[in-house]
C-alpha positions in Angstrom: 364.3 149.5 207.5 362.7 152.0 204.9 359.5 153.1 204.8 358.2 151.3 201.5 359.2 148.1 203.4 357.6 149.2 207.2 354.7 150.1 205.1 354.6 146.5 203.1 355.3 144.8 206.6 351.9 146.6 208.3 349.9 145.9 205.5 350.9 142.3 205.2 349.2 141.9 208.7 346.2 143.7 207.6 342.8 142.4 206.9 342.5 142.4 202.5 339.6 145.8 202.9 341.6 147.6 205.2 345.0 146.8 202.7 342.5 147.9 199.7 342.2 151.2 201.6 345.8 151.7 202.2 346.1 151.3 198.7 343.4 153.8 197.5 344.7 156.1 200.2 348.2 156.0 198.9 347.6 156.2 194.9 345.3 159.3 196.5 348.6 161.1 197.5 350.4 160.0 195.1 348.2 161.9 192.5 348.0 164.9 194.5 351.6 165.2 194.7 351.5 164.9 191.0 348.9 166.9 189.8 350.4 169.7 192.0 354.2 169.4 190.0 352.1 169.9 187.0 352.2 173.3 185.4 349.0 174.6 185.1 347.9 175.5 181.1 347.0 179.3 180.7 344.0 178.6 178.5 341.9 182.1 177.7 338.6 181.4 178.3 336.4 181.1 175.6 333.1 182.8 176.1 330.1 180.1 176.0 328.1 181.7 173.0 331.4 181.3 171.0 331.8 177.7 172.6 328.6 177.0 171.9 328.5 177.4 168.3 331.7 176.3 167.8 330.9 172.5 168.9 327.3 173.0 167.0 326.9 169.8 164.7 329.9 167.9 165.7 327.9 165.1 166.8 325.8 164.8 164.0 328.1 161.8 162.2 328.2 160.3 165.3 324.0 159.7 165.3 322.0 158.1 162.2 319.1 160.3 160.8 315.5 159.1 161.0 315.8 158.5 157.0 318.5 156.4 157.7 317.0 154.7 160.3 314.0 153.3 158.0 316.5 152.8 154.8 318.3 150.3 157.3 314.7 148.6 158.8 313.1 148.2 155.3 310.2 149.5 156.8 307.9 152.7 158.0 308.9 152.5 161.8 306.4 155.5 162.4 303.3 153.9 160.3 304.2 150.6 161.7 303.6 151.7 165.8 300.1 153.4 164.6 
């Protein structure tokens, strides 16, 4: 018998949480063992001043202006909580 099926034959008998942990503990190695064949990237670090002002504005599409918030509500939002 292989191990895949003595493995499939133990957890078969096995409460469903303590299979769900034999799972997780599996998929655990798994990725271990696969993260460790991995060739690791030589990346120079970049120093965090440069960093930094590199990603400096890149959200600022990503989040509506307070202009464009009140264009949007047709009204004063500021005026209107006073």
């Amino acid at each position: 018998m292989t191990i895949a099926k003595q493995i499939y034959e133990l957890v078969k008998s096995l409460p469903q949480d303590q299979a769900s942990e034999i799972l997780t503990f599996a998929e655990s190695i798994r990725a271990k063992y696969l993260n460790s064949n991995q060739p690791s990237s030589t990346v120079a670090p970049v120093p965090w001043a440069e960093l930094v002002y590199s990603l400096a504005g890149s959200w600022g599409e990503d989040f509506p202006t307070l202009e464009n918030i009140r264009d949007n509500s047709g009204q004063d939002i500021l005026r209107e909580r006073l």
